[in-house]
N, C-alpha and C positions, 0 to 999 in steps of 0.2 A: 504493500500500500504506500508506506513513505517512498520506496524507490518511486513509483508510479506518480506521486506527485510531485518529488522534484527529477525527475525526468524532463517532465514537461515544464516545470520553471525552470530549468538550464536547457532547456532546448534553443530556444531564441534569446536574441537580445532583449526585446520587447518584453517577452513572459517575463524573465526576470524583473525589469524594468517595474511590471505594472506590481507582481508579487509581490517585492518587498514595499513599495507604496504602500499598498495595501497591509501588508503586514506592518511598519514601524508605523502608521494611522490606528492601526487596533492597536498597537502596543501601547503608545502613547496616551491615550486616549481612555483607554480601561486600565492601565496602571496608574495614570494622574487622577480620573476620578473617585476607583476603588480606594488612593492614598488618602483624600479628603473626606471620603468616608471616617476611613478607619481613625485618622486625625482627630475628626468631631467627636467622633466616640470617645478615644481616651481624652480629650479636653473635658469633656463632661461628665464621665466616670471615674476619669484617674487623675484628672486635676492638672492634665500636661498645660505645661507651660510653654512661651514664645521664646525665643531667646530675645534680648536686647537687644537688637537693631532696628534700629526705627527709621528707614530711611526709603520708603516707597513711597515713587512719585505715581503723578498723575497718567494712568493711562498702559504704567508696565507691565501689567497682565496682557491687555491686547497685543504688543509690542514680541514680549516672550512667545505669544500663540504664534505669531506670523513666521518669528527667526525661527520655530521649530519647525515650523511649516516648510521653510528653507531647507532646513539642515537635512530633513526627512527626505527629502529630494534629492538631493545629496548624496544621502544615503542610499538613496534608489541608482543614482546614476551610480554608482560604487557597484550595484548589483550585474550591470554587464560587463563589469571589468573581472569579475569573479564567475560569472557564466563566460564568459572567455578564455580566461585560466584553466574553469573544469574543459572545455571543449577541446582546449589547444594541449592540455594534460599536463597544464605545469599545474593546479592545485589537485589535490585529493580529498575525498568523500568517502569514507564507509556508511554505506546503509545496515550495517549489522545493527542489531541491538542483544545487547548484552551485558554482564557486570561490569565491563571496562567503560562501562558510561559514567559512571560515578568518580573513581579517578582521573577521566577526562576532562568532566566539567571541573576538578578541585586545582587541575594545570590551569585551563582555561584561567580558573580567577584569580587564578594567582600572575600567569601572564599577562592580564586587563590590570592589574593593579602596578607592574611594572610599565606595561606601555603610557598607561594613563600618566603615570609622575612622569617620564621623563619628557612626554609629548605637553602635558603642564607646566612644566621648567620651558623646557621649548615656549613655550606658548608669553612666558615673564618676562623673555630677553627685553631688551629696548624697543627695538622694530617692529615683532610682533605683537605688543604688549598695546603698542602705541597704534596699528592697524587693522587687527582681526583679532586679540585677546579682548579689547576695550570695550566690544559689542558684550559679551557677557559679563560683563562687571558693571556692565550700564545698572544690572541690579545688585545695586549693592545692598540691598535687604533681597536674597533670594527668596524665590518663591515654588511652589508645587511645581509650575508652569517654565521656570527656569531647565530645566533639565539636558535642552537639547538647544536652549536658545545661543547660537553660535552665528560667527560669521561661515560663512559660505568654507573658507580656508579651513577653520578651525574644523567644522564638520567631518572635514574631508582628509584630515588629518587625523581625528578622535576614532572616525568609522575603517581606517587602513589597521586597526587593530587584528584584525579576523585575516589578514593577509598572510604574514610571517607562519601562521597555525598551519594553513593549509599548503603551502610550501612543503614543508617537511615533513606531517605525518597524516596521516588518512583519518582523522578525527571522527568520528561517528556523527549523525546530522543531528541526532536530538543534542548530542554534547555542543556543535556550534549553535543548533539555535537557541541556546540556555544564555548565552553568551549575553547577547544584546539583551535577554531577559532580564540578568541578574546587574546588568550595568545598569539600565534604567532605572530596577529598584532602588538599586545601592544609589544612585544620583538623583530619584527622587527622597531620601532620608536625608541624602547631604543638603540638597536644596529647599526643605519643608519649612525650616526656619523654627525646628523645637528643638528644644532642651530635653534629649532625652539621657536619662539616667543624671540626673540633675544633683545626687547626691556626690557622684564620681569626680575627681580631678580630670580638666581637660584632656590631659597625655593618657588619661584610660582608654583603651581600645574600643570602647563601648562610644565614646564621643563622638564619634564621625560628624555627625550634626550637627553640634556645635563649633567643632574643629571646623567645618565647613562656612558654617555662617559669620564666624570671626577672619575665613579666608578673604570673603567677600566683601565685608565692612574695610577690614584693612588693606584689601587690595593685593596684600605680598603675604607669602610664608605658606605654612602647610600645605604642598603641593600633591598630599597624596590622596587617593581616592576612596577608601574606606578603612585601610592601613595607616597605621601611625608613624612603620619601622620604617620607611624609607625614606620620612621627615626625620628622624634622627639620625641614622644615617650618616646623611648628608647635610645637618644642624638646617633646615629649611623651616621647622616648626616656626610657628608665631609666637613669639615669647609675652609676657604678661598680658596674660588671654583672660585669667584666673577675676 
């Protein structure tokens, strides 16, 4: 069955093309609404709190929907560059499924957490900071709706993650499509704008969240993406966060 239907998404350019449209549209879309759910609920259950940042302007929800709207696109155009790879047989696909899926996906995140920091770092230099990082920091009080909102560059950069995988090993399809799954969540958490585990010190691994929304306020430091360790590291943490 999975063979059967990406067969026919890497068959054309096009299929591709329209597939993953369609697909980071449903992703986005029932990930960032289900996440406002579940937000409401523990605000009013569990007392969750906002972080500190008070700096949403006029109008940055619509703003954020549009540049995701971009990025998605982006992201689509990425897909025949990847229906090209599978056709011309430089990447690989196993359609098996099996226990090796779960080891897979724990490379995978772990490999999106390395791509992510240093394509983040990338993203701080001068040049790009100052021409395609600055479109997402335009929110600096992040939001639900932040997640994907990027320049066209940055997209196009953040979405090459899924490239280097398929190069080298014949990944399993459910292990790559978890991929873009488990980014989105993990970057709607970082972008939600709560304090979660509000008891914990910042540098606790649990903070991603917070760690995130003092990224945003302050514009530099914690470059990592749900990891703390590769902000230490490399001393990149945000100091007096506390």
């Amino acid at each position: 069955m999975l063979e059967a239907i990406f067969s026919w998404v890497f068959e054309t350019w096009y299929n591709a093309f329209l597939a993953l449209l369609v697909f980071f549209n449903v992703l986005y879309w029932s990930v960032t609404g289900i996440g406002i759910l579940v937000f409401r609920y523990l605000v009013r259950k569990r007392d969750l709190k906002k972080v500190a940042n008070h700096h949403l302007y006029t109008g940055q929800v619509k703003k954020e929907i549009a540049q995701s709207m971009l990025s998605i696109f982006v992201f689509s155009l990425q897909g025949i560059l990847i229906q090209q790879g599978i056709s011309q047989g430089w990447f690989q696909i196993s359609y098996e499924l099996n226990w090796w899926l779960l080891p897979q996906i724990i490379v995978l995140f772990f490999w999106n957490e390395i791509h992510f920091y240093f394509c983040h770092a990338l993203l701080h230099t001068r040049l790009m900071m100052r021409y395609v990082h600055k479109v997402h920091h335009q929110s600096k009080e992040p939001t639900v709706f932040s997640t994907f909102s990027f320049h066209w560059i940055e997209a196009f950069l953040l979405g090459s993650v899924i490239a280097f995988p398929l190069l080298i090993f014949p990944f399993q399809i459910l292990a790559i499509l978890s991929l873009p799954v488990m980014s989105l969540i993990i970057n709607l958490l970082g972008h939600c704008n709560y304090d979660f585990f509000s008891q914990h010190a910042p540098e606790h691994l649990l903070k991603f969240s917070y760690r995130h929304s003092m990224h945003h306020q302050k514009g530099k430091g914690n470059l990592g993406f749900l990891l703390p360790w590769l902000d230490k590291i490399f001393n990149t943490a945000v100091k007096n966060i506390s």
